[in-house]
C-alpha positions in Angstrom: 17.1 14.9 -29.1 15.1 13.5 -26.3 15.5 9.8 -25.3 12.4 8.6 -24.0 12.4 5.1 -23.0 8.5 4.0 -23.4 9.3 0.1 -22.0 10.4 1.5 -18.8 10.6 -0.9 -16.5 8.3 -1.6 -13.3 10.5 -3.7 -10.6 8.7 -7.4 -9.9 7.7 -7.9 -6.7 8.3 -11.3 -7.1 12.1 -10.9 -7.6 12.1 -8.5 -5.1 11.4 -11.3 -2.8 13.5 -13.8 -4.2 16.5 -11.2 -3.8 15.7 -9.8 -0.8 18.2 -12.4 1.5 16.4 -11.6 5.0 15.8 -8.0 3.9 12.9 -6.4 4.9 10.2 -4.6 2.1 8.9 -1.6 2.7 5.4 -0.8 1.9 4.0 2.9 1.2 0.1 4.0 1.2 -0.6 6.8 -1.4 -3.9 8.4 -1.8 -3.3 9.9 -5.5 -1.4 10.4 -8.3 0.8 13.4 -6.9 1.2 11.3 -3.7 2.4 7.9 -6.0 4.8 10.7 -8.0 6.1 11.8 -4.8 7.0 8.5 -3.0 9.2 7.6 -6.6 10.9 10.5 -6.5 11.8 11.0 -2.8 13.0 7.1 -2.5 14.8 7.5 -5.6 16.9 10.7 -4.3 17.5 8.9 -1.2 19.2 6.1 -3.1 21.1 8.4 -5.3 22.9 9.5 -2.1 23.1 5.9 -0.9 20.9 6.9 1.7 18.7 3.4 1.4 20.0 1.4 5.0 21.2 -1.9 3.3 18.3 -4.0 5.6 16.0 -2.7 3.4 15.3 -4.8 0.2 13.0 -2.5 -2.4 9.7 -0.2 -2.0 6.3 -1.1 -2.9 3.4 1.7 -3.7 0.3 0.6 -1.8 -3.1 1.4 -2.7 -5.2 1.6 0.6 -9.1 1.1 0.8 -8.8 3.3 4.1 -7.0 6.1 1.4 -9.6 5.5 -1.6 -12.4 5.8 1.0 -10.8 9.3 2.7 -10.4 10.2 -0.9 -14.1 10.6 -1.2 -14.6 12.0 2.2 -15.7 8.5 3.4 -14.3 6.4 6.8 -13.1 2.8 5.7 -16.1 1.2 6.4 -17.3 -0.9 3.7 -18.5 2.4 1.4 -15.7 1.8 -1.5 -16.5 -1.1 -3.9 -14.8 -2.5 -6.9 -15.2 -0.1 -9.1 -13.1 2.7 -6.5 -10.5 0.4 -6.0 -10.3 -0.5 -9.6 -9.7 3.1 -10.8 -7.9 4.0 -8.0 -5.1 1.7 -8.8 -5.0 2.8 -12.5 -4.2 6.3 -11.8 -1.5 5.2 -9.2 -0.1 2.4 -11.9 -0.5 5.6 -14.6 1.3 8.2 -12.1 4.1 5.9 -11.1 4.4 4.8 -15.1 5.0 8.5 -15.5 7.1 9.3 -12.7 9.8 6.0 -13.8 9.6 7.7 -17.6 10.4 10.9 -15.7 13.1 9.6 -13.7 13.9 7.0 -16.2 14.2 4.5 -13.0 11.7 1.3 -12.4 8.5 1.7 -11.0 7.7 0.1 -8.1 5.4 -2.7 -7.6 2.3 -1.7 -6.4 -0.1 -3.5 -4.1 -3.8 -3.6 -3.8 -6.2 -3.9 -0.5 -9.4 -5.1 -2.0 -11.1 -5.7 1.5 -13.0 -8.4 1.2 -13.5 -8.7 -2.3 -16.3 -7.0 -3.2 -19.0 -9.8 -2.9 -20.2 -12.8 -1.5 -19.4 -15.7 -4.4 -16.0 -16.4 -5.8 -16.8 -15.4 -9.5 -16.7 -11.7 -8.0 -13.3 -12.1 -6.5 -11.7 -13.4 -9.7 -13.3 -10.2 -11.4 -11.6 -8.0 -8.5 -8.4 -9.8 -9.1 -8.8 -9.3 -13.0 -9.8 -6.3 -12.8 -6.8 -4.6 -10.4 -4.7 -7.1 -12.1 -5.2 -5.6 -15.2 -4.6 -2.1 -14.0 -1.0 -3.0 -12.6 -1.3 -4.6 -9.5 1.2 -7.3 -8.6 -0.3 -8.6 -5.1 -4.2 -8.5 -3.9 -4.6 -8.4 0.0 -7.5 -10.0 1.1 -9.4 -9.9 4.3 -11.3 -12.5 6.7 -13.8 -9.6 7.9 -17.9 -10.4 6.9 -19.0 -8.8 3.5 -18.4 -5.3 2.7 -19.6 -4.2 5.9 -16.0 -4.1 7.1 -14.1 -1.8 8.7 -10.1 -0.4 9.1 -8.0 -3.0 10.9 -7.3 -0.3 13.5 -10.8 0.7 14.1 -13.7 -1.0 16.0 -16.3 -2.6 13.8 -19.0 -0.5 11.5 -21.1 -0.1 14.5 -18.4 0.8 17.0 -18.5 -2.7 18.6 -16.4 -5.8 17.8 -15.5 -6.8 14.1 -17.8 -9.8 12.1 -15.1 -12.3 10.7 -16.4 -15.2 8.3 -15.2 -18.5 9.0 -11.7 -19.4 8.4 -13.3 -22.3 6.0 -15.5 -19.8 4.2 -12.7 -17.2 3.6 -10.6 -20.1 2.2 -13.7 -21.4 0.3 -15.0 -18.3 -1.1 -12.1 -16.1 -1.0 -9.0 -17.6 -1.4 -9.0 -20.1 -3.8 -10.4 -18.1 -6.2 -7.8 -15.6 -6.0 -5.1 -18.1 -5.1 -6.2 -19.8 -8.4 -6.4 -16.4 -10.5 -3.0 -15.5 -9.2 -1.5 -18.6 -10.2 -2.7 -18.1 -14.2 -0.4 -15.2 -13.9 3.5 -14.7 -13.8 3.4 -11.4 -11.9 0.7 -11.9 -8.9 0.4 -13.0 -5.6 -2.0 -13.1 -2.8 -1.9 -12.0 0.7 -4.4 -12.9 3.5 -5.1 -10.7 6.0 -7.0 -11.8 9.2 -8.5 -9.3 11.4 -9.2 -12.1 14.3 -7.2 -10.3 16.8 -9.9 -8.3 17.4 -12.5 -10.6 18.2 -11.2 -14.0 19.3 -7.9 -13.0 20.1 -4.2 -13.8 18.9 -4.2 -17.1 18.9 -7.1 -17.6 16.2 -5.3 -15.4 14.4 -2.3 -17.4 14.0 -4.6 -20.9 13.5 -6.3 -18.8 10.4 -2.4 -17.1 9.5 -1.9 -20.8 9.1 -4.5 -22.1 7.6 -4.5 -19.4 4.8 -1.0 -19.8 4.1 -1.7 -23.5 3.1 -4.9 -22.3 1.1 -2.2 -20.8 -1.5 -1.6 -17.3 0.5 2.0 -16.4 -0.4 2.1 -12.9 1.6 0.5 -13.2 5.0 -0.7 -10.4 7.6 -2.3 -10.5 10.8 -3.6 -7.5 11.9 -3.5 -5.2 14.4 -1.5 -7.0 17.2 -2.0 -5.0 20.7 0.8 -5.4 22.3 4.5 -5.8 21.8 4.0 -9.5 22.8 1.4 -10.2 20.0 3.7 -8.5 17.5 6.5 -10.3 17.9 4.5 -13.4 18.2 3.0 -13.0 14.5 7.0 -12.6 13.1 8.6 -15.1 14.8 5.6 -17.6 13.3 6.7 -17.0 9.7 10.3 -16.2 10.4 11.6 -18.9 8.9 9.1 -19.7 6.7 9.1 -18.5 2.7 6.1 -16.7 3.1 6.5 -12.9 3.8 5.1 -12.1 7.1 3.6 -8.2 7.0 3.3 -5.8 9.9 1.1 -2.5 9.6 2.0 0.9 11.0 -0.5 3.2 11.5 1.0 6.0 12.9 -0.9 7.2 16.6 -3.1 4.2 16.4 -3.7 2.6 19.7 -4.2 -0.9 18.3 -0.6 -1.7 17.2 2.8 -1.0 18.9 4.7 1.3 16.8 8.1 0.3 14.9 10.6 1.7 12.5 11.4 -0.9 9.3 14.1 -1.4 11.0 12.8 -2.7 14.4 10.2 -4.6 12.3 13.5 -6.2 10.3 14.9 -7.2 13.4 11.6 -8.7 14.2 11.7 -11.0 11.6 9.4 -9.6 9.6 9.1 -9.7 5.5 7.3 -6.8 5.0 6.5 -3.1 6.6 3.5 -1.5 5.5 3.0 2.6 6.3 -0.1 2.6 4.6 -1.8 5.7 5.5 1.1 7.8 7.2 1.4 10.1 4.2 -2.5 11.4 4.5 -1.9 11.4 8.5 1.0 14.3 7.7 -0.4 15.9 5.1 -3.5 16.3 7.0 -1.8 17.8 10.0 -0.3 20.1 7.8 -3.0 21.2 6.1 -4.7 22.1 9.0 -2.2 24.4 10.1 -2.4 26.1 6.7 -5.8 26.0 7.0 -5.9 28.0 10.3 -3.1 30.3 9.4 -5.1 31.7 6.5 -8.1 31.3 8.3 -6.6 34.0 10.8 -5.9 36.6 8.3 -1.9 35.9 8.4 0.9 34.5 6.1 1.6 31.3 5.3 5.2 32.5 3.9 6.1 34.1 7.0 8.0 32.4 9.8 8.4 29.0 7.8 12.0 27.0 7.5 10.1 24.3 5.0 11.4 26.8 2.9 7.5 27.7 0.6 9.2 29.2 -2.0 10.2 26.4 -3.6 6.4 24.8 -2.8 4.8 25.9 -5.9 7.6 25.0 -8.4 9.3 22.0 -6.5 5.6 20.6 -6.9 6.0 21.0 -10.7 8.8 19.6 -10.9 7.8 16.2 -9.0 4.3 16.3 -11.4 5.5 16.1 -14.2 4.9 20.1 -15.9 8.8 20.0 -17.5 8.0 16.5 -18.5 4.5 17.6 -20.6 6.2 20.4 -22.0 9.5 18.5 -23.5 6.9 16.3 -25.0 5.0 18.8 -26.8 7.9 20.1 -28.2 9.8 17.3 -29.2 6.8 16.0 -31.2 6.3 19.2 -32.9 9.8 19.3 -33.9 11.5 21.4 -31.8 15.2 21.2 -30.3 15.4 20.1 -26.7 
């Protein structure tokens, strides 16, 4: 007989954060389905060994604009629109769905960047909230850059110069509320504002808008891109002891942020760790090796402690092939 459970469960992020007593959430980026399989079953097996340090509070799958643009062999800058996003997030809710029926352990939450929203007017943020709403995200993150022609938090602006913010007024106006509002409507959705004023007019606009956007409604707040270790620790300790869940991103070799472990962001004072691209950063240093091994004529399988026989089959495993195939026999009436 084979017990599948079809309600399986997808953890709140919302209780997350009520439970978390000072712990710090740890964010992942994941640029497809096989990636989103991955991160559930690799933090899973870590917490079946009780390997999960006790400062950390829960995971949450993050769907990066940065990872839906590489994903068409685009930079971030301002080429995805709501209609990437949008389906990118329903084949990470649909992969991690599967993964938890796999496992038969929650899903995580997942987490949306939506830029900046993917128009001018607030009736086309509250369809980009719908819309990635209704494919399974539980937070939105929102940015004070100028229209779509945006660019990565850690990069220079689309024309290699400074960044174009909006107002602080006009983000609240024609960004916020709506989505604050829309997020309200709903039991399982909040908002985050992200500022990228750093950049531009430095670290002390950024924490006026921080501010300012956490009163608009924001309940998850990120400034981005601090330069130093100074400007780091100056954007936790302004919502350390506030209820709203500071976030820090780690973009691994990036020149614009100090790097830090979830722990040494925890001890910060920070809600929230985001790694959102770190996974395409490895896999693409590895694939380039693999790339240039075959590209010289030689083997792959030779010389390698990652041990590749296990590659093609431990992949199988993690997407799902033994899964499929209990399914199709269990429903034609086989024994399992």
């Amino acid at each position: 007989m084979l017990n599948i459970d079809w309600k399986v469960k997808r953890q709140s992020l919302k209780e997350l954060i009520a439970q978390r007593d000072g712990r710090i959430l740890v964010g992942i980026g994941v640029a497809n389905g096989a990636e989103a399989r991955q991160l559930h079953h690799s933090i899973y097996e870590l917490y079946d060994q009780d390997a999960v340090p006790d400062f950390i509070g829960g995971f949450v799958t993050f769907v990066s604009g940065y990872l839906c643009a590489a994903a068409h062999g685009l930079p971030d800058m301002g080429y995805i629109l709501r209609g990437e996003i949008v389906h990118q997030t329903d084949i990470i809710e649909q992969a991690t769905w599967l993964a938890a029926l796999d496992t038969g352990k929650p899903a995580f939450p997942i987490g949306v960047d939506i830029d900046t929203g993917y128009g001018n007017e607030p009736a086309s943020i509250l369809l980009t909230c719908r819309q990635v709403h209704k494919q399974g995200a539980q937070y939105v993150q929102i940015e004070d850059q100028y229209a779509i022609n945006k660019s990565c938090g850690h990069m220079e602006g689309p024309t290699g110069a400074g960044k174009l913010l909006i107002s602080a007024e006009e983000m609240i106006e024609t960004r916020l509320k709506p989505a604050v509002s829309y997020a309200e409507s709903q039991d399982d959705l909040m908002v985050m504002a992200r500022t990228d004023a750093i950049a531009s007019l430095g670290i002390d606009e950024a924490v006026r808008r921080a501010n300012l956007y956490v009163e608009a409604g924001a309940r998850l707040i990120f400034i981005e891109a601090p330069e130093d270790d100074e400007q780091l620790a100056r954007a936790a300790a302004e919502f350390k002891h506030s209820p709203v869940l500071s976030l820090a991103n780690m973009i691994e070799g990036s020149p614009k942020t100090p790097y830090k472990s979830p722990l040494e962001l925890h001890d910060m004072g920070f809600g929230m760790a985001l790694y959102c691209i770190g996974p395409l950063l490895a896999g693409r240093a590895t694939q380039r090796r693999y790339f240039s091994i075959v590209g010289r004529g030689e083997s792959v399988m030779a010389g390698t402690d990652l041990r590749p026989e296990r590659w093609f089959e431990g992949f199988h495993e993690v997407i799902g092939r033994q899964q499929t195939e209990h399914w199709n026999r269990f429903f034609r009436g086989e024994q399992i």
